[in-house]
LORO-744841 format. One record per residue (C-alpha): residue in one letter; x, y, z; residue number from 1. Coordinates in steps of 0.05 Angstrom, whole numbers, plus 5000, padded with zeros to 4 digits. Example, Ala and Ser with C-alpha at 12.3 -4.5 7.8 and 13.67 -1.06 7.14 Angstrom:
% LORO-744841
["A", [5246, 4910, 5156], 1],
["S", [5273, 4979, 5143], 2],
***
This chain:
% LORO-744841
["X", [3185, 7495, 5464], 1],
["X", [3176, 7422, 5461], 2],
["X", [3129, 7395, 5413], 3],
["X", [3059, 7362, 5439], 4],
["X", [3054, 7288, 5422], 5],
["X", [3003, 7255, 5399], 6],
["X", [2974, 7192, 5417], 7],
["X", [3014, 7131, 5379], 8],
["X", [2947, 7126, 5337], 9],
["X", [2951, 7190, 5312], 10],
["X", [3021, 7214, 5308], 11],
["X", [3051, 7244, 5255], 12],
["X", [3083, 7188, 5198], 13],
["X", [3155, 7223, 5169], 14],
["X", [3176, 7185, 5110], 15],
["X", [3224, 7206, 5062], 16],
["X", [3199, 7271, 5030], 17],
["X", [3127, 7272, 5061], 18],
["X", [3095, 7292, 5122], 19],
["X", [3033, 7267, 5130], 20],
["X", [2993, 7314, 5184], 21],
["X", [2952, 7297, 5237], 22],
["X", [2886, 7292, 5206], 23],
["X", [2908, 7249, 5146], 24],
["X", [2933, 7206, 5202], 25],
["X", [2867, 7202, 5238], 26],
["X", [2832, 7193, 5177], 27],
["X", [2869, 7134, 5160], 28],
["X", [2863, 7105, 5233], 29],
["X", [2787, 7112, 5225], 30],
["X", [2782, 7080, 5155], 31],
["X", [2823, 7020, 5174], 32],
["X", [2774, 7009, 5244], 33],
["X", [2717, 7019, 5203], 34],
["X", [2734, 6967, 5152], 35],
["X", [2764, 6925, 5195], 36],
["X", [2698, 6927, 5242], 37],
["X", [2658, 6916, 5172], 38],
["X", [2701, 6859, 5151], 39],
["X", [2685, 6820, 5202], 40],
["X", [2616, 6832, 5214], 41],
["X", [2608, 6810, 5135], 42],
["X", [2641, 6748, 5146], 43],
["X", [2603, 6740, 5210], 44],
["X", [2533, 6754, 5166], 45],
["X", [2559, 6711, 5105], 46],
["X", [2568, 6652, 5161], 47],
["X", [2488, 6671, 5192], 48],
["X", [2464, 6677, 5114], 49],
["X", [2502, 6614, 5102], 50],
["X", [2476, 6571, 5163], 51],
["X", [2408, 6596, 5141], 52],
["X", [2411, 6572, 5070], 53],
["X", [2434, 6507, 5093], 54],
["X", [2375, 6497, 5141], 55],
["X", [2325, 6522, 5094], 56],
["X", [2359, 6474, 5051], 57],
["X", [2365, 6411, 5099], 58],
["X", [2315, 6421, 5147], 59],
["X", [2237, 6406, 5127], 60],
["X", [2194, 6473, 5111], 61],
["X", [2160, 6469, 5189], 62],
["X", [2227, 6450, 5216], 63],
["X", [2256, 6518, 5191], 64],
["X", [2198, 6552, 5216], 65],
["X", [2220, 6532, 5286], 66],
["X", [2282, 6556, 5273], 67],
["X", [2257, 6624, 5249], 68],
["X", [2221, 6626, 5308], 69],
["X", [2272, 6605, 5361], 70],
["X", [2325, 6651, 5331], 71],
["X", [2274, 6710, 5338], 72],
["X", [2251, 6688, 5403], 73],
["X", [2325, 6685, 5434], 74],
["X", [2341, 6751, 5390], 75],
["X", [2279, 6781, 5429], 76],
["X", [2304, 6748, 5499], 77],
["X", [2373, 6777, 5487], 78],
["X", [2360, 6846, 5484], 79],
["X", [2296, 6845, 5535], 80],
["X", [2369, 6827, 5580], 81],
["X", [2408, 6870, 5556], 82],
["X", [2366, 6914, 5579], 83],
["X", [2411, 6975, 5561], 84],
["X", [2472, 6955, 5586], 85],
["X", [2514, 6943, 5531], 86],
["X", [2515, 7012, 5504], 87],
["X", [2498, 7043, 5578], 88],
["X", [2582, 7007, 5580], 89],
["X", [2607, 7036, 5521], 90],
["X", [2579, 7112, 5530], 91],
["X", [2613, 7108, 5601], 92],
["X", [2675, 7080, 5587], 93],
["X", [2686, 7131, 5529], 94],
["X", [2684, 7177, 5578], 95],
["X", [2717, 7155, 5632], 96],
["X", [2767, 7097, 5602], 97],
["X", [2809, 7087, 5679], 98],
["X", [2737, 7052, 5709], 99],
["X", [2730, 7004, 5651], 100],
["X", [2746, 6941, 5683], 101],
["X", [2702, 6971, 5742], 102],
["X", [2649, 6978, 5701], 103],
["X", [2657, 6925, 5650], 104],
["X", [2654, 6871, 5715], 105],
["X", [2586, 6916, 5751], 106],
["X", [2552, 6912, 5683], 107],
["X", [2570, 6832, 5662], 108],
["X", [2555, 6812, 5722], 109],
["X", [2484, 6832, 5722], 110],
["X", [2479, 6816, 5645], 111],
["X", [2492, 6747, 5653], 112],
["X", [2445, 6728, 5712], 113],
["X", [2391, 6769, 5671], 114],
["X", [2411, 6718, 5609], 115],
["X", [2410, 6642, 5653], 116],
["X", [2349, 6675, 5683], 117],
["X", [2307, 6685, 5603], 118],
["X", [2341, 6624, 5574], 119],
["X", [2315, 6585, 5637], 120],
["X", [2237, 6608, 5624], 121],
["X", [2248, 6601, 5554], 122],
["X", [2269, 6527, 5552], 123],
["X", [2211, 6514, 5599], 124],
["X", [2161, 6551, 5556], 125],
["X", [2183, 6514, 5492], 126],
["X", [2173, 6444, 5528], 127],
["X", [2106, 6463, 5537], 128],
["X", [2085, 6495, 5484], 129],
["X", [2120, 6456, 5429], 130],
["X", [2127, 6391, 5408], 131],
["X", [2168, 6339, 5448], 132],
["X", [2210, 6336, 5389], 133],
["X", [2231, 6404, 5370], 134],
["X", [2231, 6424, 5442], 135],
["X", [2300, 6410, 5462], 136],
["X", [2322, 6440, 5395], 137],
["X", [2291, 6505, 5395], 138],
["X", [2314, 6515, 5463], 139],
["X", [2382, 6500, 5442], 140],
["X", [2374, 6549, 5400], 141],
["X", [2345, 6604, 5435], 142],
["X", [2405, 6582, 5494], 143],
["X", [2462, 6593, 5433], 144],
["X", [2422, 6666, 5417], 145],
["X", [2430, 6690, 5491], 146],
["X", [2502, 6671, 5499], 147],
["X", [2508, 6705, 5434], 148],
["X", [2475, 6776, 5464], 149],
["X", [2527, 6762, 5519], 150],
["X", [2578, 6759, 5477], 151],
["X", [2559, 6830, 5445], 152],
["X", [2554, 6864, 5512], 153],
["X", [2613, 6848, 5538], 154],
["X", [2647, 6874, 5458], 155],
["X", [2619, 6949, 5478], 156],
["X", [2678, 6953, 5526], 157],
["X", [2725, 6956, 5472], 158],
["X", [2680, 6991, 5436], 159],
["X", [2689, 7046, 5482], 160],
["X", [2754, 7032, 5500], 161],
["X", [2768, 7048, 5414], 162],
["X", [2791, 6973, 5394], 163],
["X", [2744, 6951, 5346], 164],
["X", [2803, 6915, 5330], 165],
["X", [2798, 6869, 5384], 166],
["X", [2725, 6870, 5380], 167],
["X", [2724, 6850, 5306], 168],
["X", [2783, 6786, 5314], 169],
["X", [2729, 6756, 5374], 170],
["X", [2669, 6768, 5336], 171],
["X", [2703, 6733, 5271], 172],
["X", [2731, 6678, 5304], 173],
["X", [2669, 6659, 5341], 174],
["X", [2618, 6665, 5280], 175],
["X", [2670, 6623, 5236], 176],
["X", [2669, 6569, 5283], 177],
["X", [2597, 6576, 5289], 178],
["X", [2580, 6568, 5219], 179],
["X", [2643, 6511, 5205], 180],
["X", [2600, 6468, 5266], 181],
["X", [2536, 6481, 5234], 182],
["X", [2545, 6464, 5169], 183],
["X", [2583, 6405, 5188], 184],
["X", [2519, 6375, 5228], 185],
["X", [2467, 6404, 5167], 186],
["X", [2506, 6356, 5114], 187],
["X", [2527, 6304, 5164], 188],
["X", [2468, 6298, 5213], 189],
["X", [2413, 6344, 5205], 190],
["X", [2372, 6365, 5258], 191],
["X", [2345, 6416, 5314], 192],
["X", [2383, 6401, 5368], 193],
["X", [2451, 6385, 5328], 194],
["X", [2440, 6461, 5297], 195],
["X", [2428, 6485, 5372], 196],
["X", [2492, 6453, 5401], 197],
["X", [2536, 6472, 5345], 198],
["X", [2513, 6551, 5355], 199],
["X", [2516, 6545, 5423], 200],
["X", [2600, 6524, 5430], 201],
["X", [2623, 6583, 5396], 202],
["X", [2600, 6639, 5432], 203],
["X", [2620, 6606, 5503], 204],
["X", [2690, 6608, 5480], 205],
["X", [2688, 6674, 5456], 206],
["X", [2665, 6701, 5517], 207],
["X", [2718, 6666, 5557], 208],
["X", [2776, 6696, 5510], 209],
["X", [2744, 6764, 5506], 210],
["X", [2746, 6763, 5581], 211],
["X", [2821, 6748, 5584], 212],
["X", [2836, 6796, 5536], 213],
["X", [2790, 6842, 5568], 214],
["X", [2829, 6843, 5630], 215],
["X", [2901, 6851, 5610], 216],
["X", [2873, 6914, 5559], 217],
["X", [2856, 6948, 5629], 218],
["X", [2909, 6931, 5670], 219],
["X", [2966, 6972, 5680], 220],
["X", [2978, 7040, 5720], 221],
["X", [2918, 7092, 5719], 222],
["X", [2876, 7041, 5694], 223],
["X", [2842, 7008, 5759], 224],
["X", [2799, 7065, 5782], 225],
["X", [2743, 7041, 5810], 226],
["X", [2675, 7066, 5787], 227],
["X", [2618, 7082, 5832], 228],
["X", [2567, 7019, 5844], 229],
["X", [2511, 7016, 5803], 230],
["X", [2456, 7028, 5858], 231],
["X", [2383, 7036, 5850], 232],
["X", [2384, 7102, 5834], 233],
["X", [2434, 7102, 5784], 234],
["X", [2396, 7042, 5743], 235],
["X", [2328, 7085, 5748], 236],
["X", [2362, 7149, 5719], 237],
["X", [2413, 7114, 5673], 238],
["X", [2404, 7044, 5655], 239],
["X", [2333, 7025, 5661], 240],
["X", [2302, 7076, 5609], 241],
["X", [2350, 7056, 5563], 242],
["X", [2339, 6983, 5576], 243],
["X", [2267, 6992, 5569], 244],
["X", [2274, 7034, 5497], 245],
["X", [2324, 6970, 5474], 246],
["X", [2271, 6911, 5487], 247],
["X", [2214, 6967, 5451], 248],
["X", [2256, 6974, 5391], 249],
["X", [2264, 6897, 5392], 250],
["X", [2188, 6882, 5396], 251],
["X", [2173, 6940, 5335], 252],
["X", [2240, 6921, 5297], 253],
["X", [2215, 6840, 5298], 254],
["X", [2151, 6822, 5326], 255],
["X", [2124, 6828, 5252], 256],
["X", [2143, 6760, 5252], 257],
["X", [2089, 6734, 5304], 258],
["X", [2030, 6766, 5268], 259],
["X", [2051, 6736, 5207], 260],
["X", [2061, 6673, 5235], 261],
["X", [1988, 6676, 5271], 262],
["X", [1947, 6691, 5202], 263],
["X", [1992, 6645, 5152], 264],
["X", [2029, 6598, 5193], 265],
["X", [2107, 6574, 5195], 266],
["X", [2122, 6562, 5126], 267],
["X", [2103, 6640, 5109], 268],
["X", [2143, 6653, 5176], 269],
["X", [2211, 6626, 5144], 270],
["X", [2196, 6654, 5079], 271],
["X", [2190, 6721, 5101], 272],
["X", [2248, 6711, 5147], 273],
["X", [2285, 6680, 5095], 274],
["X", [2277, 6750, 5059], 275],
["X", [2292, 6793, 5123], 276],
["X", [2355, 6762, 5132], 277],
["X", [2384, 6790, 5064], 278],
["X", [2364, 6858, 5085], 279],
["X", [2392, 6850, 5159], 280],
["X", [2459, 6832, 5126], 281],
["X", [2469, 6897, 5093], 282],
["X", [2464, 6931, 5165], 283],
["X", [2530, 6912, 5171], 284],
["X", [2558, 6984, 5146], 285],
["X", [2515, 7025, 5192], 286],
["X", [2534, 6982, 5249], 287],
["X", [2606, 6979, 5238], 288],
["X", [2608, 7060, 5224], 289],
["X", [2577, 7068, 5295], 290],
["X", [2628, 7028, 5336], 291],
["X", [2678, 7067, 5317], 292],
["X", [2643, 7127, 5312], 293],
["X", [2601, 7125, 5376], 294],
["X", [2664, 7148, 5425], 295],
["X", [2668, 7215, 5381], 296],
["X", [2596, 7220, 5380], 297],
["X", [2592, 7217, 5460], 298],
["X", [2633, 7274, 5468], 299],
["X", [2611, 7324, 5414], 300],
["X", [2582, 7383, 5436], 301],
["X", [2547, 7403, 5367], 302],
["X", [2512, 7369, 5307], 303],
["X", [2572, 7371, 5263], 304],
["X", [2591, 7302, 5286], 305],
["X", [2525, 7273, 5278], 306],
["X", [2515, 7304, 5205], 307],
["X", [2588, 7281, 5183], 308],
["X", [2561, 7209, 5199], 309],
["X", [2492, 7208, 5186], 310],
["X", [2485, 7238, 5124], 311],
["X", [2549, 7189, 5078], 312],
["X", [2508, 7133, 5116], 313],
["X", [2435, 7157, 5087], 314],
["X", [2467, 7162, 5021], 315],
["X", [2501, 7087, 5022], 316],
["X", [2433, 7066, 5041], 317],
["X", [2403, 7093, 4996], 318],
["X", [2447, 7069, 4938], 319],
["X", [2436, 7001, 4979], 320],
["X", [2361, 7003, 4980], 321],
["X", [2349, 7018, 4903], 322],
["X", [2395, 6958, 4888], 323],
["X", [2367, 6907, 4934], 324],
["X", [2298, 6930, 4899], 325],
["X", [2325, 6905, 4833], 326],
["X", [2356, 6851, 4848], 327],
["X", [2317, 6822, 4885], 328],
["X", [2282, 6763, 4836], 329],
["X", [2347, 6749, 4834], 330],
["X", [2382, 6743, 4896], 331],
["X", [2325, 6709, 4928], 332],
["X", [2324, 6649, 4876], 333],
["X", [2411, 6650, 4884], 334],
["X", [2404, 6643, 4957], 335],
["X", [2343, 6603, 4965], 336],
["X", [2324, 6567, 4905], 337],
["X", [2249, 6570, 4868], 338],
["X", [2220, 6543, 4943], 339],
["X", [2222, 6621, 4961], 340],
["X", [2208, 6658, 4901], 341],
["X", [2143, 6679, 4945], 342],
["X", [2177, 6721, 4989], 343],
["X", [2206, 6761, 4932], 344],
["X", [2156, 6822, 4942], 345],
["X", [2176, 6830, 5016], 346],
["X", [2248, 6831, 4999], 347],
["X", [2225, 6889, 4955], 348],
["X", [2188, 6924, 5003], 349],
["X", [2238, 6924, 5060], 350],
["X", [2291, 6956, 5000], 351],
["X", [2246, 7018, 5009], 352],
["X", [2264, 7013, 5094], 353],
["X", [2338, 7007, 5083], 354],
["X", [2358, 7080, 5076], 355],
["X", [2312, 7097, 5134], 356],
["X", [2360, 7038, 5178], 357],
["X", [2422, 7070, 5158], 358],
["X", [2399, 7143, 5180], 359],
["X", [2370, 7122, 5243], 360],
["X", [2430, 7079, 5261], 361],
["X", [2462, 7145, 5272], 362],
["X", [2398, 7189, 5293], 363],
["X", [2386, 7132, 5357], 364],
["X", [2464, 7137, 5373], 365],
["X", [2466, 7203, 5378], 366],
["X", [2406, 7214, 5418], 367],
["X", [2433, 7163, 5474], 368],
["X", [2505, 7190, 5469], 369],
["X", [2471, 7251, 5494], 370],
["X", [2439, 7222, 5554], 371],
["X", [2375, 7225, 5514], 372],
["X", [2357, 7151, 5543], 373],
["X", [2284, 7181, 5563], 374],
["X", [2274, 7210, 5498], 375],
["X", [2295, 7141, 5460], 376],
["X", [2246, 7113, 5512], 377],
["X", [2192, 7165, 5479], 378],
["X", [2207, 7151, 5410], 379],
["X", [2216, 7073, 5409], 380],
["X", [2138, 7070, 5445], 381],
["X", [2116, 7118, 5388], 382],
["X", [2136, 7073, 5334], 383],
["X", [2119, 7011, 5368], 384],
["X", [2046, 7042, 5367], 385],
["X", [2058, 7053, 5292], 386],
["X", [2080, 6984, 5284], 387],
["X", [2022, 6944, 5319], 388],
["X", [1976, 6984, 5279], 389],
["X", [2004, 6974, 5209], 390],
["X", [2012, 6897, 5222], 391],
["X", [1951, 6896, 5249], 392],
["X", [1916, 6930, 5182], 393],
["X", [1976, 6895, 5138], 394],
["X", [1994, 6836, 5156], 395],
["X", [1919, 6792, 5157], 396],
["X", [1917, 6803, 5086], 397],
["X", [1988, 6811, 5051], 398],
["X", [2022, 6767, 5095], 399],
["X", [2094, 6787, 5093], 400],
["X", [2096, 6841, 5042], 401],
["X", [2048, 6880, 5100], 402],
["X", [2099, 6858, 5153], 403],
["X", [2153, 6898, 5098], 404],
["X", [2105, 6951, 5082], 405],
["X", [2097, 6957, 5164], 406],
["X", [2166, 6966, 5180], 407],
["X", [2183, 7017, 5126], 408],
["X", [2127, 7052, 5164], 409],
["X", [2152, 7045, 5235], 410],
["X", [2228, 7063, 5209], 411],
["X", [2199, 7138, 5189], 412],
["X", [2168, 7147, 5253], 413],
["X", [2237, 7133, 5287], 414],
["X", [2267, 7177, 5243], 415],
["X", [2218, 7233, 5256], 416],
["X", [2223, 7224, 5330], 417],
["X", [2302, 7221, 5338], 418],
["X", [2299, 7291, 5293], 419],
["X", [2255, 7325, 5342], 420],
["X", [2295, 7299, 5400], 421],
["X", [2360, 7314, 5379], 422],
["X", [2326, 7392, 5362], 423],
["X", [2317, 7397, 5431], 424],
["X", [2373, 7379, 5452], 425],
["X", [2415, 7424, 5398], 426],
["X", [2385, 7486, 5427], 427],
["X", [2395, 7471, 5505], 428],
["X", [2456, 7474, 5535], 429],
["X", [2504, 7419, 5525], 430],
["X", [2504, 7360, 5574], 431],
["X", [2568, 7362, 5615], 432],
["X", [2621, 7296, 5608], 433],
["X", [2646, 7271, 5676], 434],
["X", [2720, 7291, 5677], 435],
["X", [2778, 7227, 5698], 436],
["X", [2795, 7215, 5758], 437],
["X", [2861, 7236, 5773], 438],
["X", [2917, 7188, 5763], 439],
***
């Protein structure tokens, strides 16, 4: 009988006296997508830390402020238009791989009207709330943010498509030029709107190459099946609950930064910002373990995917929490000099939330690999309740080490609520994968 072959990323390597089986093989494919995906997402946070030292550095104390706030404010727009898409792409071309292009056009196609659409009121919102002369710069900002968001959504195709690869060359590329522009108009020319301009450039580009290379990846025979249009009732059941949990975790996962801006203005805003960003950077592991893993978690039909991934990841975190607690006199003077020793304590604090990122980085993927959108839905408006209500009793008089305290707080609720969900789901009877179409 003729031996099965395997797929050219996991078949068997013969070399001179050494077989190496199938699962060796595998396990080496997934390391090397894995680090690959991390690699570049560090050099893509090293560039974000890097353009924000360089403001903080350049730009006047309020000046920074408004970039703290655009950034957060186009961060916020982004995923309010996302509204579930991206990984509503990924879960469904995992599944079925022959609609991607189908798909990947339905779902960019809305995305980007959504994003002209929020960068439009945004722009007009900043001209009248702001000053005439930050106005054009934080919308250039909050413009380069969107475009940004874009960007990601249209990187879950590959995701699901399993080339991270790909994924990881754009997404290095783009935030390389990014941060080469931006740090050429901080030392040459600084300003608002020069900052804006040169983080808007980048991701444009990107999105016209990841397009191209989107389309010749699903080209070809049996891959130009054409997936059913995403009508009305599809978005209710699919889409829109998922879209809906995304902008909730956004508003609990960053609105912390409103309240303290409201009781201690914009120079405690950057601070504390200044802080968070060090502790976003290290959610570059969980983040790159879930694009590749996220295919495999889709279509497992137990928990033993989900515990092989989420409890290495809890462990790293927590190795990663402990450390950033220690160090953190000292990585906040390195990076920031003696104008942000102040935020110190809330780099400290959000330490204690870092394990509690890296478990529920897995917990939330598995629950919407599962079709558990309405249950993410439940959770994320559970710990938004949590959140408003520790910031609320936090933040008025501890200023950014409540906003830390508050989203240590809000990270165990998610964590409680993705457990109970996934329960549920362990002990009812496994949802059913749409099968390919035939070629």
């Amino acid at each position: 009988m003729a031996r099965r072959s395997l797929p050219a990323r996991f078949r068997i390597v013969k070399l001179p006296s050494l077989y190496v089986n199938r699962n060796a093989d595998l396990t080496r494919w997934w390391t090397t997508r894995v680090s690959g995906k991390a690699a570049a997402d560090l050099a893509g946070k090293l560039v974000t830390f890097g353009v924000t030292i360089a403001a903080a550095r350049a730009l006047p104390a309020d000046a920074f402020g408004v970039v703290a706030l655009a950034t957060t404010w186009g961060w916020l727009a982004g995923v309010a238009t996302d509204a579930g898409w991206s990984m509503f792409l990924a879960r469904e071309v995992a599944r079925q791989p022959s609609r991607a292009r189908s798909l990947a056009d339905q779902v960019l196609w809305r995305r980007g009207r959504a994003a002209l659409g929020a960068g439009t009121l945004t722009a007009l919102g900043g001209v009248a709330l702001l000053e005439p002369s930050v106005a054009p710069g934080f919308a250039l900002i909050v413009a380069s943010q969107l475009a940004a968001a874009v960007l990601e959504t249209s990187m879950h195709l590959f995701r699901g498509l399993e080339r991270t690869d790909v994924e990881a060359r754009i997404h290095a590329a783009q935030r390389l030029a990014a941060g080469v522009l931006a740090a050429g108009v901080l030392v040459l020319r600084p300003s608002l709107g020069g900052l804006g301009t040169a983080l808007l450039l980048p991701p444009i580009a990107a999105l016209v190459a990841a397009r191209r290379k989107a389309h010749r990846l699903t080209a070809g025979p049996g891959a130009s099946a054409i997936a059913p249009r995403l009508d009305v009732a599809a978005l209710r059941t699919l889409v829109w609950p998922l879209g809906l949990a995304t902008i909730v975790s956004a508003l609990y996962f960053r609105c912390d930064v409103f309240f303290v801006e409201h009781w201690h203005g914009p120079a405690a805003v950057g601070a504390y910002n200044a802080a968070f960003r060090l502790v976003d950077a290290i959610r570059l592991v969980p983040a790159a373990v879930l694009a590749v893993a996220f295919p495999s978690m889709v279509r497992a039909r137990d928990a033993a995917t989900i515990r092989r991934v989420a409890l290495p990841l809890t462990a790293v975190g927590l190795a990663a929490g402990l450390g950033t607690a220690f160090t953190a006199p000292f990585v906040m003077h390195l990076a920031y000099g003696a104008k942000f020793d102040g935020a110190i304590a809330s780099l400290r604090l959000l330490g204690a939330a870092v394990p509690l990122f890296f478990l529920n980085y897995a917990l939330t993927h598995q629950v919407i690999g599962w079709d558990g959108q309405r249950a993410y839905l439940r959770v994320t408006m559970g710990a938004l309740a949590v959140n408003l209500v520790a910031n609320l009793a936090l933040v008025p008089t501890r200023g950014g080490e409540g906003a830390a305290i508050a989203t240590a707080i809000t990270e165990v609720a998610v964590t409680a609520g993705c457990l109970m969900a996934l329960a549920r789901r362990t002990a009812s009877t496994p949802v059913a994968i749409a099968p390919e179409p035939a070629a």
